[in-house]
DRENLO-185890 format. One record per residue (C-alpha): residue in three letters; x, y, z. Coordinates in nm, 3 decimals, always signed. Layout:
<pts>
<type:ALA X:X Y:Y Z:Z>
...
</pts>
This chain:
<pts>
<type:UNK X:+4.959 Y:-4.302 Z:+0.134>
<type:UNK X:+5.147 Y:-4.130 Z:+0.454>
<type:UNK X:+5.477 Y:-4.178 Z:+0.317>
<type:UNK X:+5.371 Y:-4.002 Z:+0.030>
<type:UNK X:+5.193 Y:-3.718 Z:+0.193>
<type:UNK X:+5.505 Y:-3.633 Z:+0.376>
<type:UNK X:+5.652 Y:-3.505 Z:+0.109>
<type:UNK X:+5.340 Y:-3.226 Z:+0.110>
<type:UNK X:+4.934 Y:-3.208 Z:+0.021>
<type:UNK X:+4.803 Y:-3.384 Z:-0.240>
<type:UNK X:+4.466 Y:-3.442 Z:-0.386>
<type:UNK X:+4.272 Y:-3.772 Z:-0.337>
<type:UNK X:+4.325 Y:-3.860 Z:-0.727>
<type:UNK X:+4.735 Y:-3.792 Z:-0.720>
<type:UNK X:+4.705 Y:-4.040 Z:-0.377>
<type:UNK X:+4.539 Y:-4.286 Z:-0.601>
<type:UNK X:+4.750 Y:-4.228 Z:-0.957>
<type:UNK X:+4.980 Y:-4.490 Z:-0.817>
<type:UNK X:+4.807 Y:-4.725 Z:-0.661>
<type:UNK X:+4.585 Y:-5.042 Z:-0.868>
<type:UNK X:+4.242 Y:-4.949 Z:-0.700>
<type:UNK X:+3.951 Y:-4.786 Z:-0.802>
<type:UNK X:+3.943 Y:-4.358 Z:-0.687>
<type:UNK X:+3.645 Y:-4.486 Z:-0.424>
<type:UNK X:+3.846 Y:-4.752 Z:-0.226>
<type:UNK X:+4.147 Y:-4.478 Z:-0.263>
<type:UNK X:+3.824 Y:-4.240 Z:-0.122>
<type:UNK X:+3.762 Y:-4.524 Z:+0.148>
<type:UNK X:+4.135 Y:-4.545 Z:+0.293>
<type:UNK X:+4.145 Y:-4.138 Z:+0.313>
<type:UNK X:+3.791 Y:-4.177 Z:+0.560>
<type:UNK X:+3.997 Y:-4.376 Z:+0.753>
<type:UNK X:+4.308 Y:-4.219 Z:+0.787>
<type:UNK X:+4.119 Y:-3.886 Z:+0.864>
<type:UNK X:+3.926 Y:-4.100 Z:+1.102>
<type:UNK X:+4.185 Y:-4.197 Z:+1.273>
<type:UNK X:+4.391 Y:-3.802 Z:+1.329>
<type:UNK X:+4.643 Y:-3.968 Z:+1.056>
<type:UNK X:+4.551 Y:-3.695 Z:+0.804>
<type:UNK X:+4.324 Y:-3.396 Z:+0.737>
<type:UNK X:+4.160 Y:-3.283 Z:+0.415>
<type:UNK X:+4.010 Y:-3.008 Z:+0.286>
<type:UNK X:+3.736 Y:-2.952 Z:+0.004>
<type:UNK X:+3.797 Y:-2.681 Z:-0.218>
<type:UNK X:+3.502 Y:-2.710 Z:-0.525>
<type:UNK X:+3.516 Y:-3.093 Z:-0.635>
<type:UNK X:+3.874 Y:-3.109 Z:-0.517>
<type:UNK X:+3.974 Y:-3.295 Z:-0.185>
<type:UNK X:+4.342 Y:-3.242 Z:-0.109>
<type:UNK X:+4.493 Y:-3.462 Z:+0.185>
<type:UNK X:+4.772 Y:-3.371 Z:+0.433>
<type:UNK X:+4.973 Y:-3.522 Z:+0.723>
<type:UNK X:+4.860 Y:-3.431 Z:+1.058>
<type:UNK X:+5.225 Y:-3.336 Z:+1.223>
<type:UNK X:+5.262 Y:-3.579 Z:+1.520>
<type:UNK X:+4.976 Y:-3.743 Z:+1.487>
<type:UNK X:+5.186 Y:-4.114 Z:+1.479>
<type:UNK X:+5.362 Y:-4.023 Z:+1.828>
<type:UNK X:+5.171 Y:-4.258 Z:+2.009>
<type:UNK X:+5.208 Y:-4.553 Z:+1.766>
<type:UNK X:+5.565 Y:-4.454 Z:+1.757>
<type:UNK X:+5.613 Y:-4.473 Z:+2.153>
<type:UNK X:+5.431 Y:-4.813 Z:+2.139>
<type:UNK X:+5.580 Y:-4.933 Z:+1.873>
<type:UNK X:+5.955 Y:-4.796 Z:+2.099>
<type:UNK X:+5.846 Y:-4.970 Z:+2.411>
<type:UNK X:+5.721 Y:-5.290 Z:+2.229>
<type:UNK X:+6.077 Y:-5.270 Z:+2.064>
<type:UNK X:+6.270 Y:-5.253 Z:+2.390>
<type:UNK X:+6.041 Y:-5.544 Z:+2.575>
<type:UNK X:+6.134 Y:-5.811 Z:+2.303>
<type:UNK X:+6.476 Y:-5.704 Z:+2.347>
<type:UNK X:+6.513 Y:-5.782 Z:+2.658>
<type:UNK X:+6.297 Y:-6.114 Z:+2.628>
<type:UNK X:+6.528 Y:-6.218 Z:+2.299>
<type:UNK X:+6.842 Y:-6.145 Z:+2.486>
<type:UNK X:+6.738 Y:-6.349 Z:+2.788>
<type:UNK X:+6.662 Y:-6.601 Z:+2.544>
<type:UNK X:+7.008 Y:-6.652 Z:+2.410>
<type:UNK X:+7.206 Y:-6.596 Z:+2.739>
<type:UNK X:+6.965 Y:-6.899 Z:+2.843>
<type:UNK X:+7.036 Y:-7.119 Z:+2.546>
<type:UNK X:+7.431 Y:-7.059 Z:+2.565>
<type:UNK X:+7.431 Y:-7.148 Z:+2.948>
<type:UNK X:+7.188 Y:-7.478 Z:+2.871>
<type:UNK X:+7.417 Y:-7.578 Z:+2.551>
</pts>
């Protein structure tokens, strides 16, 4: 559902059109991206439309950097150990 919202709003039902679950569990994941910063919606009549909250995935993003870098390092000391103790 992100990847497709950054490509602009959409409604709840064109998040759900292609995806095999019922419009309330689509309803369900949209509480909890909202609840989460991830998105923000807007009711306009019976119409709830959806958009990306711009850098609202910079913190998972920085974790997900130093988590990167960390098993890295640990990998690489791996091997240089396992090529000395061949």
């Amino acid at each position: 559902m992100v990847e497709r919202l950054r490509a602009g709003r959409l409604t709840v039902s064109e998040l759900g059109e292609p995806l095999t679950m019922t419009l309330a569990a689509v309803g369900k994941h949209v509480a909890v991206l909202e609840a989460a910063g991830i998105i923000r919606t807007t009711k306009q009549g019976r119409v709830r439309s959806c958009a990306i909250v711009p850098r609202a995935l910079g913190p998972a993003s920085n974790w997900l950097a130093e988590q990167e870098a960390f098993w890295n390092t640990r990998v690489d000391a791996l091997e240089t150990y396992l090529e000395e103790n061949q």
